[in-house]
Each structure stands twice: as structure tokens, then as C-alpha cells.
N, C-alpha and C positions, 0 to 999 in steps of 0.2 A: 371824825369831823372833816379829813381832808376830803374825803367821799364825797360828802356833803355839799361842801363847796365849789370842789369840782362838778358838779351834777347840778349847781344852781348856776355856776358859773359858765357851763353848756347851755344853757336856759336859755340865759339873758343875752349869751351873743349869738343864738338863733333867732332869736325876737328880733335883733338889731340888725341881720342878715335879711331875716325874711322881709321886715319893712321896708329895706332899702331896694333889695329886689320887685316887690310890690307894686312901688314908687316908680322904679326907673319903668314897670311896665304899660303903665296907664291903664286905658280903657284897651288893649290887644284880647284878641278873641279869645287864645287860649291862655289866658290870665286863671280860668276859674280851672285849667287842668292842672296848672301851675302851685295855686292855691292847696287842689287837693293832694300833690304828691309833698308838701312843706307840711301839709297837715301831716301827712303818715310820717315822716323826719321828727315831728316833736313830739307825736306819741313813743317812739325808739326811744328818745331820750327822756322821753319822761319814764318808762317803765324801765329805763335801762338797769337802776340801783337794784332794781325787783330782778330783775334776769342774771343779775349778776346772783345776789342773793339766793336766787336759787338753781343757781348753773344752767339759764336760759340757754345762755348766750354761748356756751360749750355745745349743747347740743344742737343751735342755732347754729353754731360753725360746723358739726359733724354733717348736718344734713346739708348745708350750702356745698359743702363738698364731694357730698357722693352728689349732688344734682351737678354740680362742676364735671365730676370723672365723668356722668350719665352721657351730658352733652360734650366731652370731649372722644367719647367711644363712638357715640353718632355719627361723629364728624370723619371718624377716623374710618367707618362701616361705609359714609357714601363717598371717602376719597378713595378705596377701594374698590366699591363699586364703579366708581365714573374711570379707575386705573385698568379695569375688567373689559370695562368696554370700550375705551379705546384702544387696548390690545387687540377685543376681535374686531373690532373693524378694520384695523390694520391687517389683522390674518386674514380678512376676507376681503380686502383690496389686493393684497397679495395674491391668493387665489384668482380673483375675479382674471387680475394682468397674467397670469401663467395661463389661463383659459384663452384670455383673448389671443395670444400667440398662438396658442395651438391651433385654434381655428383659423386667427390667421394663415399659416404653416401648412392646413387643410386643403385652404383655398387658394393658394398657389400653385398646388398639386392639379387643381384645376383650371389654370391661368385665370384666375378670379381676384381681385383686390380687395380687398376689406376695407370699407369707407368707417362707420360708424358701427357700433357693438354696445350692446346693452345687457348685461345678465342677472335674473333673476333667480336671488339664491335663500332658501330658508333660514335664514338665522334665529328661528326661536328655538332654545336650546329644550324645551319640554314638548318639540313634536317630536314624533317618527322617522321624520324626514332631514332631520336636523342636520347643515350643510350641506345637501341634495342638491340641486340645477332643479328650479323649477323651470323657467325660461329662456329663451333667446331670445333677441331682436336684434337685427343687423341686417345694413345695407351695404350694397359690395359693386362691383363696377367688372367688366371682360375687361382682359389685358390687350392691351393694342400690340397689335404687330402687322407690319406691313406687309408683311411677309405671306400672309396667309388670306386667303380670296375672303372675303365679306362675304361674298353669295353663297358661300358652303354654310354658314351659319343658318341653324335652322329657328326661328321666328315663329311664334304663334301670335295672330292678329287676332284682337277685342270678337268675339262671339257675340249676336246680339242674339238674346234668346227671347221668342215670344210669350207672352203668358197674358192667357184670355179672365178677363176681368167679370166679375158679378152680373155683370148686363151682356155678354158676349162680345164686348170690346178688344182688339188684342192691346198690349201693351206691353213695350220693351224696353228690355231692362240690361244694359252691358254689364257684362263682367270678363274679367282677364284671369286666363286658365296660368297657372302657375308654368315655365319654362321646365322642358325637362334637365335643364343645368338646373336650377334650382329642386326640381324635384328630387336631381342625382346626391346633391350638397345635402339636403335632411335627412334622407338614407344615411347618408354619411355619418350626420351626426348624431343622429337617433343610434345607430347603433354603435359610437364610438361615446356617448356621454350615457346613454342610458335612456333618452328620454321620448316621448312623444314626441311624434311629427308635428301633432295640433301645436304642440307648446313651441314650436321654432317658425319663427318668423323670419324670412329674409326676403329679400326685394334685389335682382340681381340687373342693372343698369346695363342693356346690351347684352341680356341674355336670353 
């Protein structure tokens, strides 16, 4: 009997909940979303007696709980992984700045200054290549000294190069031939990192 009572006595003050919520909502648009999740609340409690009865509700708890552990193992798998990868990105910032020193370090050796430095490095851990130098890109500047005649510096001035067009037009086209300091510097690093000359870019300001 107390069962009973208590389970009519659930009833009747969801009735008196749900109206008054109802009420205070008016005409709100999601009135009828509202509606239907108070609908699925009194079907719980109407079959509640029946789940007990028949150990629903035991196994309604076992399964709520491994979908609990499911989605706290999830959670636990991408703070792991997001813990993963700010590690390597930290390892390959680190790396990145020991590189840039060295080249820096390079180009001193050549009274060269290192302006700006960019490196491109493989981090997909299921290539070949994985942590390899694919690239460089860096702009650099001659070190001034007064000391040393300007006119001994050797300069290559813009080429204009002709090339004759579809009608026998010529038509010219500038391009700037890489300085042999710059040429000397990818040598350098080609054979001090490993890499192609194509893959190294520098642009050397005064040289």
C-alpha cells in the first residue's frame, strides 16, 4: 500500500508541477519541446512500479553506468590526446629554435645576419619523413663594417632576358640570378641539414 501511494502521490505533484510550469510558459516557442520531455517524466513514473517490479530499474542503473564510464574514458582518451600534442608541438618548437640558432651561428661565420627564419618540418608521425626539414625560408642582411671597401663586394645586377613571342615579338622578362653568398649559404646548408637547395629559400639584403 505504501508503494502505491507513494507512486500516486508522484503523480499528482508532477501534474501540479508540470501545469504550473505550463503556465508560467505561455505561448514560448519551445513550449511544445518542453511539453514533450514532461511527457517522457510521466511515463518514468507511471511505469516506475512495473521496473521496480521487475528489476528495470537495476538494470536501467547498470547500463546508465557503463554509458557513464563509456563517456568518461572518451574524455579521458582526447585529454590525452590533446596532452600528446601539445607536447609535440612544444618538441618541435624547441627543435625549430635550436635550428634557427644554428643557422643563425652559420651565417655569422659568413658576416651574414639572420633577419627572419621560417622552418618547415614534417610532423605527421605515419610518414617516412617524420621530423625531417622539409624547408627553409629566411631573410638575412651583410654585416656592415666600415672597415671593409664596399667596392670589393661583388653584385650581380637584374638580367634582362629576351624571349621572342608567338608573332616574332621580343619580349622581356627580368629576373635576378641568386648572389654567390647566397649560393655559398645553401651549399652550406644543404649539406649540413640534408636537404635540397630547391627546398631553401633565402634572400640575402646586400649581398
Amino acid at each position: 500500500m505504501d508503494e502505491i501511494y507513494t507512486w500516486i502521490r508522484n503523480i499528482v505533484i508532477y501534474m501540479i508541477m508540470n501545469t504550473i510550469i505550463m503556465n508560467l510558459l505561455g505561448n514560448k516557442s519551445y513550449k511544445k519541446y518542453v511539453s514533450i520531455v514532461s511527457g517522457m517524466i510521466l511515463v518514468l513514473i507511471v511505469v516506475s512500479p512495473l521496473m521496480k517490479f521487475m528489476k528495470l530499474d537495476e538494470n536501467l542503473d547498470y547500463y546508465l553506468q557503463i554509458n557513464d564510464f563509456a563517456i568518461e574514458t572518451s574524455d579521458f582518451k582526447n585529454d590525452l590526446n590533446r596532452m600528446e600534442e601539445k607536447q609535440s608541438d612544444a618538441i618541435f618548437a624547441e627543435y625549430q629554435d635550436k635550428i634557427r640558432l644554428q643557422v643563425k651561428n652559420l651565417l655569422l661565420e659568413e658576416s651574414v645576419h639572420l633577419d627572419s627564419f621560417h622552418l618547415t618540418i614534417d610532423k605527421n608521425t605515419k610518414s617516412s619523413t617524420f621530423g625531417e626539414i622539409l624547408r627553409m625560408d629566411m631573410t638575412a642582411n651583410m654585416e656592415q663594417n666600415e672597415e671593409e671597401d664596399k667596392e670589393e663586394l661583388l653584385q650581380i645586377d637584374e638580367i634582362d632576358i629576351a624571349r621572342i613571342g608567338m608573332e616574332g615579338q621580343e619580349e622581356k622578362t627580368t629576373q635576378t640570378l641568386p648572389s654567390p653568398m647566397e649560393i655559398n649559404i645553401k651549399n652550406k646548408l644543404s649539406d649540413f641539414y640534408n636537404i635540397e637547395q630547391g627546398n631553401i629559400n633565402i634572400s640575402i639584403q646586400g649581398g
